[in-house]
N, CA and C atoms as a LAMMPS dump frame, in Angstrom:
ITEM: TIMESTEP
0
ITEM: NUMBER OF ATOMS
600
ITEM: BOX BOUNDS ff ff ff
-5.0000000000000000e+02 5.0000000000000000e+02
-5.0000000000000000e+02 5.0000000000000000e+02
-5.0000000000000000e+02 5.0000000000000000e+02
ITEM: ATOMS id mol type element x y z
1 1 1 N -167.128 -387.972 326.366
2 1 2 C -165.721 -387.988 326.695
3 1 3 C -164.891 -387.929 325.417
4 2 1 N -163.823 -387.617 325.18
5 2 2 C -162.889 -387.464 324.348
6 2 3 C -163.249 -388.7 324.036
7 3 1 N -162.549 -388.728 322.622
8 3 2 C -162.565 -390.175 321.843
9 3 3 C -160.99 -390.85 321.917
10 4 1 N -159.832 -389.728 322.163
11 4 2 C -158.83 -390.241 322.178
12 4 3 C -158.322 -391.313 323.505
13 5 1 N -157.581 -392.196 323.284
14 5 2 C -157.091 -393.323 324.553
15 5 3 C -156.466 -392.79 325.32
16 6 1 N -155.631 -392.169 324.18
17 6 2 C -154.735 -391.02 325.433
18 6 3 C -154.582 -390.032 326.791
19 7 1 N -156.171 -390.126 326.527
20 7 2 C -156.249 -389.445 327.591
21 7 3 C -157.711 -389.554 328.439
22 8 1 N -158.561 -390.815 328.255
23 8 2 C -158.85 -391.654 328.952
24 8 3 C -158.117 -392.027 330.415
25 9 1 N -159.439 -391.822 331.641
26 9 2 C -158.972 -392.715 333.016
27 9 3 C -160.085 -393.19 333.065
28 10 1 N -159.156 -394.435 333.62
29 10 2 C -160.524 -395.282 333.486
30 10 3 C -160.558 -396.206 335.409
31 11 1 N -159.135 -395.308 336.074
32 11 2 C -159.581 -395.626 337.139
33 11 3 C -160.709 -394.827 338.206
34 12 1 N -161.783 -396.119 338.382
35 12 2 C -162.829 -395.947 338.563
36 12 3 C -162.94 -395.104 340.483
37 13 1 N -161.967 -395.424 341.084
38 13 2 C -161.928 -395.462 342.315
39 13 3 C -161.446 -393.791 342.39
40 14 1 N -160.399 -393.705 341.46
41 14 2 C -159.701 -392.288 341.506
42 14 3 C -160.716 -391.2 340.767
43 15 1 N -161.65 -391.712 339.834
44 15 2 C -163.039 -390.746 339.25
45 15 3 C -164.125 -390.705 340.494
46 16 1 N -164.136 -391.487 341.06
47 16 2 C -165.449 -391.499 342.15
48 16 3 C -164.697 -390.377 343.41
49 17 1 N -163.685 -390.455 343.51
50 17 2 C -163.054 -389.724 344.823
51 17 3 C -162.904 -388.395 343.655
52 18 1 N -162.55 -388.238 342.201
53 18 2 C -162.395 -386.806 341.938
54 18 3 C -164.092 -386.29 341.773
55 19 1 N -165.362 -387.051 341.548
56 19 2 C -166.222 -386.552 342.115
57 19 3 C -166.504 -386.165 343.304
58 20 1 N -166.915 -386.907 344.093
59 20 2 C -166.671 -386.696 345.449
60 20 3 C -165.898 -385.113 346.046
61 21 1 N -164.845 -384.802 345.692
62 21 2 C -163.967 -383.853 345.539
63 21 3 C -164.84 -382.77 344.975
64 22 1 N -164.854 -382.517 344.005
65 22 2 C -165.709 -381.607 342.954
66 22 3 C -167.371 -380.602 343.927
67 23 1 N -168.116 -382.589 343.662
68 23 2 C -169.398 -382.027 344.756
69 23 3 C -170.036 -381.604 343.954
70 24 1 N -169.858 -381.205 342.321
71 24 2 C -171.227 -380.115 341.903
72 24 3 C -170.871 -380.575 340.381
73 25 1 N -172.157 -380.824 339.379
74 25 2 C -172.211 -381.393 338.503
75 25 3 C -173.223 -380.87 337.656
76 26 1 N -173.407 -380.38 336.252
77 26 2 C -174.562 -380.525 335.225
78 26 3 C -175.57 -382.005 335.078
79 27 1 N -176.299 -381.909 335.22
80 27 2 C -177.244 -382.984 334.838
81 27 3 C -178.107 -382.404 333.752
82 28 1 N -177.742 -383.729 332.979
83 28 2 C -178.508 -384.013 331.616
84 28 3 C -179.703 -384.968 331.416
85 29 1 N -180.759 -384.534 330.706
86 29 2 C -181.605 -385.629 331.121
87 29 3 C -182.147 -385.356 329.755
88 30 1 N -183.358 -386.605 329.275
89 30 2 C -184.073 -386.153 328.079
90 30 3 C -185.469 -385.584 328.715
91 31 1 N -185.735 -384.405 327.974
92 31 2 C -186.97 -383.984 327.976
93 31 3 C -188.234 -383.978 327.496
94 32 1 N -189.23 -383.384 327.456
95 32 2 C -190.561 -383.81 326.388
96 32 3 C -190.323 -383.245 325.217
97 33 1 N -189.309 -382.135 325.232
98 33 2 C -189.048 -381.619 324.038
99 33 3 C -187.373 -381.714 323.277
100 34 1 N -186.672 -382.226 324.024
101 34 2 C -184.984 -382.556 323.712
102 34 3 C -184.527 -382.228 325.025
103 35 1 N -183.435 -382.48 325.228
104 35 2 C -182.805 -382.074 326.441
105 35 3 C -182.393 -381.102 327.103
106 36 1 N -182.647 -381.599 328.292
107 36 2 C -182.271 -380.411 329.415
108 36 3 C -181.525 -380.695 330.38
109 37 1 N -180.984 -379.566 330.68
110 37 2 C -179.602 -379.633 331.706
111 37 3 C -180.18 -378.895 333.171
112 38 1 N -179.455 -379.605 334.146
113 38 2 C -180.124 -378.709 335.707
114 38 3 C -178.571 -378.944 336.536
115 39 1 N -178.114 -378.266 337.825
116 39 2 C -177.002 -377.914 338.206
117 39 3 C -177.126 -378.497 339.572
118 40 1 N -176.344 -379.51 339.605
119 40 2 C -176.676 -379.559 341.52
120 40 3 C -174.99 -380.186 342.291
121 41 1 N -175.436 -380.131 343.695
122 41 2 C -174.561 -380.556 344.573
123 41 3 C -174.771 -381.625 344.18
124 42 1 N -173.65 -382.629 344.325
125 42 2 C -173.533 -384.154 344.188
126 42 3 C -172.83 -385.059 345.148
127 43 1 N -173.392 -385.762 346.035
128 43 2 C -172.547 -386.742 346.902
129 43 3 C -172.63 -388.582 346.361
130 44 1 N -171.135 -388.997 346.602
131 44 2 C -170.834 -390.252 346.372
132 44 3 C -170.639 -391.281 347.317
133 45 1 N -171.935 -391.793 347.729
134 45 2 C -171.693 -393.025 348.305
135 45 3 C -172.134 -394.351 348.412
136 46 1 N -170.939 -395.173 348.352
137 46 2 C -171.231 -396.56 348.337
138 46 3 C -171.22 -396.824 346.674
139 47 1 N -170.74 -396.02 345.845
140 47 2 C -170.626 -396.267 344.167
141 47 3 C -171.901 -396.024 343.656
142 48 1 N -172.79 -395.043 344.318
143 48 2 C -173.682 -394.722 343.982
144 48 3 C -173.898 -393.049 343.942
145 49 1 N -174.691 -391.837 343.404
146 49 2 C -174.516 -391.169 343.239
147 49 3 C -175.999 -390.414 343.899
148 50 1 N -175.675 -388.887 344.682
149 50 2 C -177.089 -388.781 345.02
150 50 3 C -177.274 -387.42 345.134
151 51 1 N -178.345 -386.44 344.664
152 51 2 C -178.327 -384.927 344.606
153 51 3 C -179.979 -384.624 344.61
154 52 1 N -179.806 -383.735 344.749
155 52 2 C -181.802 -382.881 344.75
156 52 3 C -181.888 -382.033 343.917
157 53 1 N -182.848 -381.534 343.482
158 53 2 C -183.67 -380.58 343.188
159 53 3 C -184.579 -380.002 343.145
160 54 1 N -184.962 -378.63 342.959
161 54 2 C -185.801 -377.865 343.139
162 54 3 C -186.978 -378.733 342.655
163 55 1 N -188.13 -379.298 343.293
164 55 2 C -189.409 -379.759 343.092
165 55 3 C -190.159 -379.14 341.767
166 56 1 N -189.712 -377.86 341.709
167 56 2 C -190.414 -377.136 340.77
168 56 3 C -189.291 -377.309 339.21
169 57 1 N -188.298 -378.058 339.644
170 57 2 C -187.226 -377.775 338.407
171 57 3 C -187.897 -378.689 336.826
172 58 1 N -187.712 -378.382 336.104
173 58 2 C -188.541 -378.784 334.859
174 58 3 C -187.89 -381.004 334.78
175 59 1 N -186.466 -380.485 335.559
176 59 2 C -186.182 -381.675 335.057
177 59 3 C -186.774 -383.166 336.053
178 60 1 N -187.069 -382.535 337.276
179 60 2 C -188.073 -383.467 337.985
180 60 3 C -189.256 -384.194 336.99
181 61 1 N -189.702 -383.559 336.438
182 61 2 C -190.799 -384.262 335.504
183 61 3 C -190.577 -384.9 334.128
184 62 1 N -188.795 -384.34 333.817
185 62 2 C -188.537 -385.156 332.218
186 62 3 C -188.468 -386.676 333.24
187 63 1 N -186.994 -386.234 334.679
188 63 2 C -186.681 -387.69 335.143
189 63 3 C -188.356 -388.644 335.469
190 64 1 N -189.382 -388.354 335.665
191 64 2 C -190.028 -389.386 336.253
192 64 3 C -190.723 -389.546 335.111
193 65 1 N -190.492 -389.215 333.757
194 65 2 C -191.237 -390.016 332.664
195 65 3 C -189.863 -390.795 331.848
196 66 1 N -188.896 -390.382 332.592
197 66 2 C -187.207 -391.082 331.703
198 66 3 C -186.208 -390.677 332.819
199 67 1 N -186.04 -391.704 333.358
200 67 2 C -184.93 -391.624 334.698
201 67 3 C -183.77 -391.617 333.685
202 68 1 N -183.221 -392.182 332.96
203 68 2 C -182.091 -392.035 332.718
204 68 3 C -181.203 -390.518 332.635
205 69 1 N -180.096 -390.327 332.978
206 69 2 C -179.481 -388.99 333.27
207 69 3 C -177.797 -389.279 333.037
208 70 1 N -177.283 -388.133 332.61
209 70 2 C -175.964 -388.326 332.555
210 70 3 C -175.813 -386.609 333.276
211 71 1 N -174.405 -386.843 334.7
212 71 2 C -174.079 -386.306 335.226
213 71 3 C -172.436 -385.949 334.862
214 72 1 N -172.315 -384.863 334.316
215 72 2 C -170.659 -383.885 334.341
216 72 3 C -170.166 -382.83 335.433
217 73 1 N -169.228 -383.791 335.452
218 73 2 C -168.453 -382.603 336.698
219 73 3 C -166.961 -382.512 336.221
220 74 1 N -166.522 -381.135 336.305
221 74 2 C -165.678 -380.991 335.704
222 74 3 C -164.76 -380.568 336.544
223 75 1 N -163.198 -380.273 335.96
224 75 2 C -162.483 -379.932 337.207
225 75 3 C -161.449 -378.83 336.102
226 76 1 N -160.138 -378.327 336.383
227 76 2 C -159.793 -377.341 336.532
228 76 3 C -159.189 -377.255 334.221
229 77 1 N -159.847 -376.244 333.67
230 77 2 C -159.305 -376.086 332.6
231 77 3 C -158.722 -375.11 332.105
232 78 1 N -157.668 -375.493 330.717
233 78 2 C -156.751 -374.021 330.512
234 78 3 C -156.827 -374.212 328.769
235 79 1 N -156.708 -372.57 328.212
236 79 2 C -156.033 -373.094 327.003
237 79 3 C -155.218 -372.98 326.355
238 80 1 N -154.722 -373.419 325.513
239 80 2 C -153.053 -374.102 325.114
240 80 3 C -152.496 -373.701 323.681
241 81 1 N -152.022 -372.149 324.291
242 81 2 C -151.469 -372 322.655
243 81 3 C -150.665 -372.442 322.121
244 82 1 N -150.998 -372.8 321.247
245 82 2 C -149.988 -373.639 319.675
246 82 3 C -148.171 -372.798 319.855
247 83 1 N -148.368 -371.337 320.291
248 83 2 C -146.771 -370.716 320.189
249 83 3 C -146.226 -371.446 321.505
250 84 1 N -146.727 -372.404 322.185
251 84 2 C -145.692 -372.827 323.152
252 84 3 C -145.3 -374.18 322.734
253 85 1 N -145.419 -374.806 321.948
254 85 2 C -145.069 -375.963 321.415
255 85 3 C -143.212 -375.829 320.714
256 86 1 N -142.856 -376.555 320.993
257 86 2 C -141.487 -376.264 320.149
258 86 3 C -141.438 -376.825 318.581
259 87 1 N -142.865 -377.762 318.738
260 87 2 C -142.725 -378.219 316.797
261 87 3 C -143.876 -377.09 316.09
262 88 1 N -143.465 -377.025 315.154
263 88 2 C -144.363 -375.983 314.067
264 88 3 C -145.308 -377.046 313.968
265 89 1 N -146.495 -376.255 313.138
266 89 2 C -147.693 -376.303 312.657
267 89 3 C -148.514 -377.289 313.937
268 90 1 N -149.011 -376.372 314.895
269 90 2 C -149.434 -376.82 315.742
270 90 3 C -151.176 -376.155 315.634
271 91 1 N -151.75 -376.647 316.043
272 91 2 C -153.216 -375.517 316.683
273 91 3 C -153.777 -375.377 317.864
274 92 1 N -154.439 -374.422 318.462
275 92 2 C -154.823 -374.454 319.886
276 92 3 C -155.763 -375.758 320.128
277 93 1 N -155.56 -375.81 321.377
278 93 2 C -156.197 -376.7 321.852
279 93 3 C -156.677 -376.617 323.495
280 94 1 N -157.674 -377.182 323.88
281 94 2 C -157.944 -377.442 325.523
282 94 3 C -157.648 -377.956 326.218
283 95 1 N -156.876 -378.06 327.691
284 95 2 C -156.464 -379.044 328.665
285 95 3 C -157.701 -378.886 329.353
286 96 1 N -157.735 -380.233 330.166
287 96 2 C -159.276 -379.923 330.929
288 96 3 C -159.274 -381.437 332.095
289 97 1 N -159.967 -381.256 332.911
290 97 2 C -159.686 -382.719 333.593
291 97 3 C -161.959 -383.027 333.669
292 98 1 N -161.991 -383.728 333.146
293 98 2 C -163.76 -383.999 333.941
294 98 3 C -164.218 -385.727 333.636
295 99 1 N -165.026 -385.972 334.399
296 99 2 C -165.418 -386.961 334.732
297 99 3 C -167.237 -387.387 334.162
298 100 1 N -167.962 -388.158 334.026
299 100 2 C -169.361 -388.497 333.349
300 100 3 C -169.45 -389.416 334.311
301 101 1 N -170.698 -389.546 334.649
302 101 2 C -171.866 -390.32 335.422
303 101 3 C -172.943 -390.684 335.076
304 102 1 N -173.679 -392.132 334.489
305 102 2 C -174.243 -392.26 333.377
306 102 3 C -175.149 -393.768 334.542
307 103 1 N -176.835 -393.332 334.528
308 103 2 C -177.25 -394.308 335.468
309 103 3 C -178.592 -393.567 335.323
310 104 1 N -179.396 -394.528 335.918
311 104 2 C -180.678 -394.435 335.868
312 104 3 C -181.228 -393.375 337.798
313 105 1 N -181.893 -392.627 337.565
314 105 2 C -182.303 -391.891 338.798
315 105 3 C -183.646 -392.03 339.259
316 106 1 N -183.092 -393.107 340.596
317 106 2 C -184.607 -393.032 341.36
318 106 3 C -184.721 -392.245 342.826
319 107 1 N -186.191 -391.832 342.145
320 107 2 C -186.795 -390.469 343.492
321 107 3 C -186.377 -391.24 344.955
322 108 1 N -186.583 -390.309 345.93
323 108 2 C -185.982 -390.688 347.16
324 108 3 C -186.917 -390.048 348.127
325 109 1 N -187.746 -390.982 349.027
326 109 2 C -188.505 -390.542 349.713
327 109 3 C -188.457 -389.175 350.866
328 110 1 N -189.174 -388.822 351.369
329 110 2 C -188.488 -387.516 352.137
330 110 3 C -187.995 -388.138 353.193
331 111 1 N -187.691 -389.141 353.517
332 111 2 C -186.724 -389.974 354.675
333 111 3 C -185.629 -389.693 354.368
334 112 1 N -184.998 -390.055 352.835
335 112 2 C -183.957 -390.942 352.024
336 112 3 C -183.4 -389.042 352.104
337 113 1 N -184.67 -387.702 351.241
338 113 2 C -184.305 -386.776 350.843
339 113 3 C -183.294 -386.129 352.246
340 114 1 N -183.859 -386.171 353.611
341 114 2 C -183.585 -385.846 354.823
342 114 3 C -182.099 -386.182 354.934
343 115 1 N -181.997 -387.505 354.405
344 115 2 C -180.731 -387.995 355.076
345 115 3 C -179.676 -387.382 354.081
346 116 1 N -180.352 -388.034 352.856
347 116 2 C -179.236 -386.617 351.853
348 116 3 C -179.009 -385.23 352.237
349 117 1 N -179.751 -384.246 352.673
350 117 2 C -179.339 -383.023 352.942
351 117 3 C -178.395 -382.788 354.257
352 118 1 N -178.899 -383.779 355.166
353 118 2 C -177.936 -384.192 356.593
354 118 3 C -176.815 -384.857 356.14
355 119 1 N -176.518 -384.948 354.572
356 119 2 C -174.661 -385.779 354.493
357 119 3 C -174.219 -384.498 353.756
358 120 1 N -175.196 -383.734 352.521
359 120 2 C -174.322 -383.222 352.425
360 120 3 C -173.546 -382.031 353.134
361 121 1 N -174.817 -381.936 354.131
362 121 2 C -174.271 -380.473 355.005
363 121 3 C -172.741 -380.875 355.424
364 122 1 N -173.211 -381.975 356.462
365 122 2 C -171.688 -382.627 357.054
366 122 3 C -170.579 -382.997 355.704
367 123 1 N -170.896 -383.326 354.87
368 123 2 C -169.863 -383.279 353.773
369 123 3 C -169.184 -382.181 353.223
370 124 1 N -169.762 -380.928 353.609
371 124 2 C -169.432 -379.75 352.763
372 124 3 C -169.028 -378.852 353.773
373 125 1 N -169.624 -378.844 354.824
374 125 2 C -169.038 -378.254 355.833
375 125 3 C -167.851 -378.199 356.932
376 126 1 N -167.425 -379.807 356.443
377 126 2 C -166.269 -380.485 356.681
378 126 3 C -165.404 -379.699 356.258
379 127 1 N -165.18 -379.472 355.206
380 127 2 C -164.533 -377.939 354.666
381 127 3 C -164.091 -377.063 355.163
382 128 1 N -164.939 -376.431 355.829
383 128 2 C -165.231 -374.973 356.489
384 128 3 C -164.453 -374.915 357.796
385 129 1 N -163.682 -376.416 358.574
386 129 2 C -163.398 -376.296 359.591
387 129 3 C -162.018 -375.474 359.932
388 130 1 N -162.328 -375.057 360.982
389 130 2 C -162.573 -375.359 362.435
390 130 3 C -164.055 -374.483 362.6
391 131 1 N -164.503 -374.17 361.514
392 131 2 C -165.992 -373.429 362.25
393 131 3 C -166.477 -374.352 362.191
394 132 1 N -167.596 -374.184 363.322
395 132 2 C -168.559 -375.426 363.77
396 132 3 C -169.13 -375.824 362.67
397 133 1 N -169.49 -377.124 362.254
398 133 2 C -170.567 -377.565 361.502
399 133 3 C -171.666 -377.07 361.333
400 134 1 N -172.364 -376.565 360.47
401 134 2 C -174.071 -376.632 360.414
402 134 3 C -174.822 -377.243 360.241
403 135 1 N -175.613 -377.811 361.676
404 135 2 C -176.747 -378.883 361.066
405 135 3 C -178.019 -378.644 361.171
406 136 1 N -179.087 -379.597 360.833
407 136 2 C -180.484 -378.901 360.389
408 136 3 C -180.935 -378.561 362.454
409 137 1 N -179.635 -378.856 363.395
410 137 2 C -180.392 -378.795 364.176
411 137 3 C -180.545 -377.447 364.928
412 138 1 N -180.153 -376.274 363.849
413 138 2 C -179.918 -374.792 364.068
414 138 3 C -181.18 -374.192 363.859
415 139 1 N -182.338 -375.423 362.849
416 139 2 C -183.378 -375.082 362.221
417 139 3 C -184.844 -375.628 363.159
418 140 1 N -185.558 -374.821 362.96
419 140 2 C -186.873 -374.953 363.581
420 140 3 C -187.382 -376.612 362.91
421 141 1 N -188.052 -377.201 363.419
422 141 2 C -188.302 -378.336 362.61
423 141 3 C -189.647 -378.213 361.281
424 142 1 N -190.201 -377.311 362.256
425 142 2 C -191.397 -376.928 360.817
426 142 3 C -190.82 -376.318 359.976
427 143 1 N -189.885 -375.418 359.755
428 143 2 C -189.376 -374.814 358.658
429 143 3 C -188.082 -375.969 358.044
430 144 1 N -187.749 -376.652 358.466
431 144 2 C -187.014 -377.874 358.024
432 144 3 C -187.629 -378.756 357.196
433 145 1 N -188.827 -378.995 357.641
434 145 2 C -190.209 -379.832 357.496
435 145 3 C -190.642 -378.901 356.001
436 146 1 N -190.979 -377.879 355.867
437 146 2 C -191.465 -377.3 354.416
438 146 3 C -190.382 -376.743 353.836
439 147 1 N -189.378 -376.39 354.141
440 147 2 C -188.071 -376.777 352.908
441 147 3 C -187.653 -377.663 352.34
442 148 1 N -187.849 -379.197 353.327
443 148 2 C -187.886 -380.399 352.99
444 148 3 C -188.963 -380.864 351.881
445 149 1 N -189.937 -380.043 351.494
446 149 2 C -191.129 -380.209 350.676
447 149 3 C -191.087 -379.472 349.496
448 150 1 N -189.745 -378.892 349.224
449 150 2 C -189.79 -378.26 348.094
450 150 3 C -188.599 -378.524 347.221
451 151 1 N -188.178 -380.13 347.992
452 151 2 C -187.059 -380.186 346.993
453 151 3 C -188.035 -381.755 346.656
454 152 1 N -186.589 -382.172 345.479
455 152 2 C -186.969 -384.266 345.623
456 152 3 C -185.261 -384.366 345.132
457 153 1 N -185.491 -385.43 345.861
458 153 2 C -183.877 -385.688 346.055
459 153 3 C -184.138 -387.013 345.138
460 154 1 N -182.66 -387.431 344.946
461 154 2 C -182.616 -388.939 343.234
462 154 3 C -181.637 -389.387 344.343
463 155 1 N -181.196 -390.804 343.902
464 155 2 C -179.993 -391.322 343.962
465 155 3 C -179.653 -392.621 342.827
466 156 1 N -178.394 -392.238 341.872
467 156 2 C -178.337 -392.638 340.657
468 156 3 C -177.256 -394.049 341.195
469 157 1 N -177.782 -395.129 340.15
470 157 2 C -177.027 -396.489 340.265
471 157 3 C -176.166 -396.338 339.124
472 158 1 N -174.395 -395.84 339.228
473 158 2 C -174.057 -395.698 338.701
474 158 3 C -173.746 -397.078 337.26
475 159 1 N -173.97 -396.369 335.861
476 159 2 C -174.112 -397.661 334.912
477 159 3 C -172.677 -397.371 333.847
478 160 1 N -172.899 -396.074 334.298
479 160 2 C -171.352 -395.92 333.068
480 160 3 C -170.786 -394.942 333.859
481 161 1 N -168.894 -394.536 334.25
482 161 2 C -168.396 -393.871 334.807
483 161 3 C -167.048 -393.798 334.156
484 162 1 N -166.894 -392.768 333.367
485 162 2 C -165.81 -392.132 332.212
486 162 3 C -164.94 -390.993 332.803
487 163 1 N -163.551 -390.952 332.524
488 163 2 C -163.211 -389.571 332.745
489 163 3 C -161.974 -389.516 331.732
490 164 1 N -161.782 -388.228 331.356
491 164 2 C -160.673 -387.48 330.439
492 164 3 C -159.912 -386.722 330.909
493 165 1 N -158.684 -386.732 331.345
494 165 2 C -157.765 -386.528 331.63
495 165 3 C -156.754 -385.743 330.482
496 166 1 N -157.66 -384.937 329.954
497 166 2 C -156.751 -384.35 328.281
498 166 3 C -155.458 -383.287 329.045
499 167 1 N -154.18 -383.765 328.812
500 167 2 C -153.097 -382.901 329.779
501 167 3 C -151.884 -382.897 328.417
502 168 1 N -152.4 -382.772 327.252
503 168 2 C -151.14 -383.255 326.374
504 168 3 C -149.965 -384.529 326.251
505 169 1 N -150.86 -385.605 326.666
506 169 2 C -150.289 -386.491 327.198
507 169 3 C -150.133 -387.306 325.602
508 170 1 N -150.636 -386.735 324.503
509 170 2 C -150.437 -387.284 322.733
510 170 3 C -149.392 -386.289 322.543
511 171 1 N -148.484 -385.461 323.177
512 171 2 C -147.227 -384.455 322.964
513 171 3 C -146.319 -385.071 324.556
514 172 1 N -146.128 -385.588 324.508
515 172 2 C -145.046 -386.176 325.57
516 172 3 C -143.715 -384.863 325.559
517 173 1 N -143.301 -384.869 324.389
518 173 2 C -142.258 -384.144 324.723
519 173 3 C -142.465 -382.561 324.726
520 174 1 N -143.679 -382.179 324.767
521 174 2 C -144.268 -380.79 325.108
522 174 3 C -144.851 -380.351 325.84
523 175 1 N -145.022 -381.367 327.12
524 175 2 C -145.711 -381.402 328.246
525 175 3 C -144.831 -380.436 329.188
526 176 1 N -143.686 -380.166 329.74
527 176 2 C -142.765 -379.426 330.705
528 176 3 C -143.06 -378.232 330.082
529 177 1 N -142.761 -377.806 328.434
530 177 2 C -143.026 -376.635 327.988
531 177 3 C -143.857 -375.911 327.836
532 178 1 N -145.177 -376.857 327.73
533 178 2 C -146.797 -376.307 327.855
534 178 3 C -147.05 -375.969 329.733
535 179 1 N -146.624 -376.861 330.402
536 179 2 C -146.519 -376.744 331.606
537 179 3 C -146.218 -375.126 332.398
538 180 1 N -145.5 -374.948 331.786
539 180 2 C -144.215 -374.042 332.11
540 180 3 C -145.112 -372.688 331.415
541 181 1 N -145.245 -372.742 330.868
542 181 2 C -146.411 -371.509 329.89
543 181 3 C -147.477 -371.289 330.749
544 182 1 N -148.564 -372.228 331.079
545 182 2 C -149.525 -372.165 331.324
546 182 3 C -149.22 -371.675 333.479
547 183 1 N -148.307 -372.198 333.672
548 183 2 C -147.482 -371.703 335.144
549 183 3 C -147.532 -369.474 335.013
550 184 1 N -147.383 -369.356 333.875
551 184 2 C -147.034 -367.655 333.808
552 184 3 C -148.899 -367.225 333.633
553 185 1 N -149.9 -368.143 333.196
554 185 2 C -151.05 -367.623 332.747
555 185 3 C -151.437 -367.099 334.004
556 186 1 N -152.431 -366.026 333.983
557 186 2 C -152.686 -365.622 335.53
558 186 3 C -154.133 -365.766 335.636
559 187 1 N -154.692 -367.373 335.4
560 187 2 C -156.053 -368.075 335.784
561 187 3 C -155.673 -369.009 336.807
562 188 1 N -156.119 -368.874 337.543
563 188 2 C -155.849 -370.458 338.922
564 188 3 C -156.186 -372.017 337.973
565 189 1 N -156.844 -372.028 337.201
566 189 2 C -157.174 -372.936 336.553
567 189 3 C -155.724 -373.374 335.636
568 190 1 N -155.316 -372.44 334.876
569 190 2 C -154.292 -372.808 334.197
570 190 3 C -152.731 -373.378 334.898
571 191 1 N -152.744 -372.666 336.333
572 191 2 C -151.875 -373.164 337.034
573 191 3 C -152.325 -374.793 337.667
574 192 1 N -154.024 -374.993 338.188
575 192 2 C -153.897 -376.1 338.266
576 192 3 C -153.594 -377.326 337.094
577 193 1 N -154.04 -376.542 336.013
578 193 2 C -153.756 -378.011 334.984
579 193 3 C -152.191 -377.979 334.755
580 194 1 N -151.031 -377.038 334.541
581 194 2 C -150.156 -377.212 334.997
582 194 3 C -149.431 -378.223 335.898
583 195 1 N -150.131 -378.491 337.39
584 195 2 C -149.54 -379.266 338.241
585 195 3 C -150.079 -380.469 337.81
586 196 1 N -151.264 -380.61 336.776
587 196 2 C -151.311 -381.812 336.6
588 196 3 C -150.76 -383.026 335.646
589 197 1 N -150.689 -381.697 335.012
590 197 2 C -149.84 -382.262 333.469
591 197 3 C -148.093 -383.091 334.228
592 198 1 N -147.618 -382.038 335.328
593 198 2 C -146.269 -382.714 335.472
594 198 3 C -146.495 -383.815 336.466
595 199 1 N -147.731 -384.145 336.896
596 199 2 C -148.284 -385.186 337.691
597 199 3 C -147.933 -386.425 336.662
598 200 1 N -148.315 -386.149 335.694
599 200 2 C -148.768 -388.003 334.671
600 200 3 C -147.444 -388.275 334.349
C-alpha cells in the first residue's frame, strides 16, 4: 500500500464491501522458487475471504507448503498529468483506488469447495438480473461431480486488510481541477476516479 497517510482507508467495513464489489483479485503467494501470482474470483463472508483454483495451478502447491498469501483487488485507475495542476513544477502521477488482503489460506474440502461455487454463482449472477440465475442445478451431477475435482477451493482468515485511496487528496486545492481533466479523458476509468476524487 502507499506509504503516504493521506491516502490510507482504513475503514475496514467499507474495504470488505469494496471487495466484495470488485469479486476478482491477484493472489500472491511464496513459491519454491520466489513468488507467484494466480487470478481468481473472490467472495467475502463473515470477514473472511474465499476463492479456488485450478488444482493444477502451480500456486496450489507453493500454498500447501506456505499458506500464507496476500490478495489485491483493485478498482478504477487514471493518470494525472502534471499540466492540470495550477502550481508549477509538478510531476505525473497515479490516481488509483485498491484494497490488500493479507491471511493465512486453508484448503476447503469438496463440501466447503461445493458450497463456494454455489455462492459465488448466486453472488455473481445476482448481477445479471432479471435473467434467471444459474445454478449447478442446470448441470448433470456427474459432470458437476468431476469439475468439482479439478479445482481446490481456500478460505483466507483475514490477518491484515489495507486500502489506498490515492485521489490527490495531498493537493486539496487541485482536486476539482484534476477532477475536471480527467472528466474530458475518454477511459471509463478516468471518469470513475473523477467521481471519486469529488466524493472525499
Amino acid at each position: 500500500m502507499h506509504p503516504a497517510s493521506a491516502f490510507a482507508r482504513d475503514d475496514a467495513h467499507g474495504l470488505l464491501d469494496f471487495v466484495a464489489d470488485r469479486g476478482f483479485a491477484v493472489l500472491a503467494a511464496q513459491g519454491p522458487r520466489g513468488p507467484i501470482t494466480a487470478h481468481a474470483p473472490v467472495l467475502i463472508t463473515d470477514g473472511r475471504m474465499r476463492f479456488h483454483l485450478s488444482a493444477n495451478n502451480r500456486m496450489v502447491s507453493a500454498l500447501a507448503a506456505q499458506p500464507r498469501l496476500v490478495a489485491v483487488v483493485t478498482g478504477p485507475d487514471a493518470y494525472v498529468s502534471p499540466d492540470w495542476y495550477a502550481a508549477a513544477d509538478q510531476v505525473p502521477t497515479w490516481n488509483y483506488v485498491a484494497a490488500e488482503i493479507e491471511g493465512e489460506a486453508r484448503a476447503l474440502d469438496r463440501a466447503g469447495a461445493a458450497a463456494l461455487l454455489d455462492d459465488l454463482s448466486a453472488h455473481f449472477e445476482a448481477r445479471l438480473a432479471p435473467k434467471p440465475p444459474w445454478t449447478r442445478a442446470k448441470m448433470t451431477p456427474a459432470r458437476f461431480e468431476a469439475l468439482l475435482g479439478a479445482i481446490q477451493a481456500y478460505e483466507v482468515a483475514i490477518d491484515r486488510l489495507e486500502g489506498t485511496w490515492k485521489l490527490s487528496q495531498n493537493k486539496p486545492a487541485e482536486i476539482a481541477r484534476v477532477a475536471d481533466s480527467l472528466d474530458r479523458v475518454a477511459e471509463p476509468g478516468a471518469r470513475e476516479i473523477a467521481r471519486l476524487m469529488r466524493e472525499i
